[in-house]
C-alpha positions in Angstrom: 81.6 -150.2 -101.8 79.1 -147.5 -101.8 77.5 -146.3 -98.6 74.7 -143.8 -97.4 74.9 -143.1 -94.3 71.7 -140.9 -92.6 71.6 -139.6 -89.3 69.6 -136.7 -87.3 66.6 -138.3 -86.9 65.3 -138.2 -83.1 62.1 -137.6 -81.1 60.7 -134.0 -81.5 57.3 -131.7 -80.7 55.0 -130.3 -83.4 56.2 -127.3 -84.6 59.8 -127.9 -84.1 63.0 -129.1 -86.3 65.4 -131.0 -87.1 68.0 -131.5 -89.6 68.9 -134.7 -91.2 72.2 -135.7 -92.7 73.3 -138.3 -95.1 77.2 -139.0 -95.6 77.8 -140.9 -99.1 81.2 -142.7 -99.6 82.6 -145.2 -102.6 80.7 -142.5 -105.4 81.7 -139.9 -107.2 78.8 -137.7 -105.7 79.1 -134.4 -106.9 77.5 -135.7 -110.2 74.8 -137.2 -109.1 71.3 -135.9 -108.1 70.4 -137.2 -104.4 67.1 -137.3 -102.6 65.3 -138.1 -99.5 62.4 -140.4 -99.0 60.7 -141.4 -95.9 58.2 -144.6 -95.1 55.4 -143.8 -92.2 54.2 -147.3 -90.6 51.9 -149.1 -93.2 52.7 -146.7 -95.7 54.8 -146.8 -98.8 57.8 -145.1 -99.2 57.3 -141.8 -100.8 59.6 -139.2 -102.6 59.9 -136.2 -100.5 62.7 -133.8 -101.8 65.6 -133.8 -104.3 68.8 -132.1 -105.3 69.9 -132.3 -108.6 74.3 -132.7 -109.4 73.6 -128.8 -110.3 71.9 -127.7 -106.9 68.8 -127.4 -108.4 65.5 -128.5 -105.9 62.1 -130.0 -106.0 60.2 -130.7 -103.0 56.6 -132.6 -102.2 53.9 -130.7 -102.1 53.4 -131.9 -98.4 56.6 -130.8 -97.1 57.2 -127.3 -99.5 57.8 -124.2 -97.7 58.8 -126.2 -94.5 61.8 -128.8 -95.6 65.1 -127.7 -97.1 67.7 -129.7 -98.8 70.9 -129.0 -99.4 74.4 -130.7 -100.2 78.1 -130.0 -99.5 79.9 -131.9 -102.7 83.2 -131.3 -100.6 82.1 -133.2 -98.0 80.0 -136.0 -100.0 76.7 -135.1 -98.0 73.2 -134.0 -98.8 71.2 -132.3 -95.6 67.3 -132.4 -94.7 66.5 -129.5 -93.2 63.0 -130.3 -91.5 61.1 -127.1 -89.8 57.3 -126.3 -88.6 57.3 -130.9 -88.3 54.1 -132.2 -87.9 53.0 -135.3 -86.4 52.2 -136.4 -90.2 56.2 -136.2 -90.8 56.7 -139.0 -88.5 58.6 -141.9 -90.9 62.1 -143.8 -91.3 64.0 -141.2 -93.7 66.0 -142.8 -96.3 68.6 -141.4 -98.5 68.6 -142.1 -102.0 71.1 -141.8 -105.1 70.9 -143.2 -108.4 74.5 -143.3 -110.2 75.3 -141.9 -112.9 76.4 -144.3 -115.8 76.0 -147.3 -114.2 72.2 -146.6 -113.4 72.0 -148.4 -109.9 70.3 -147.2 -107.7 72.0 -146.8 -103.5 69.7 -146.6 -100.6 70.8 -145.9 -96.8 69.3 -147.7 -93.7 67.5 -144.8 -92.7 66.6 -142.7 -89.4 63.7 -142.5 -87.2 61.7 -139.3 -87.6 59.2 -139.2 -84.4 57.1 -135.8 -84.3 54.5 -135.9 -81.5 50.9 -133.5 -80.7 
């Protein structure tokens, strides 16, 4: 059964951080690329950063410069790194992964982003 598990998400002021994790299990995840998304209320979802099998990275425009991701293969997780937030970056953060071969595509349940003026 495959599982992405975020966490990190919290309450936080403008200007300050936060760094999101997501735990995959029941993949073989050093193959596949992995990426964050988040959904504001009454917005869509929207792409906001991935990481490629090969560590390679490509971020939104709204987030470049402050956001970071990473991923430890050895310990099946991919990492947000969120600095300089802005109210703007308040959204549920979802973890994404398509798998290789098969195609589907995993979601997690996602965690509360909440940056306040």
């Amino acid at each position: 059964q495959v599982q992405l598990v975020e966490s990190g998400g919290g309450l936080v002021q403008a200007g300050g951080s936060l760094r999101l994790s997501c735990v995959t299990s029941g993949i073989v995840f050093s193959i596949n690329d992995v990426g964050w998304y988040r959904q504001a209320p009454g917005k869509q979802r929207e792409w906001v950063a991935g990481i490629t099998s090969g560590g390679r990275t490509n971020y939104a425009d709204s987030v470049k410069g402050r956001f970071t991701i990473s991923r430890v293969n050895a310990k099946n997780t991919v990492y947000l790194e969120m600095n300089s937030l802005k109210p703007d970056d308040t959204a549920v953060y979802y973890c994404n992964t398509r798998t290789v071969g098969t195609g589907r595509e995993y979601w997690g349940r996602g965690t509360q982003v909440t940056v306040s003026s």
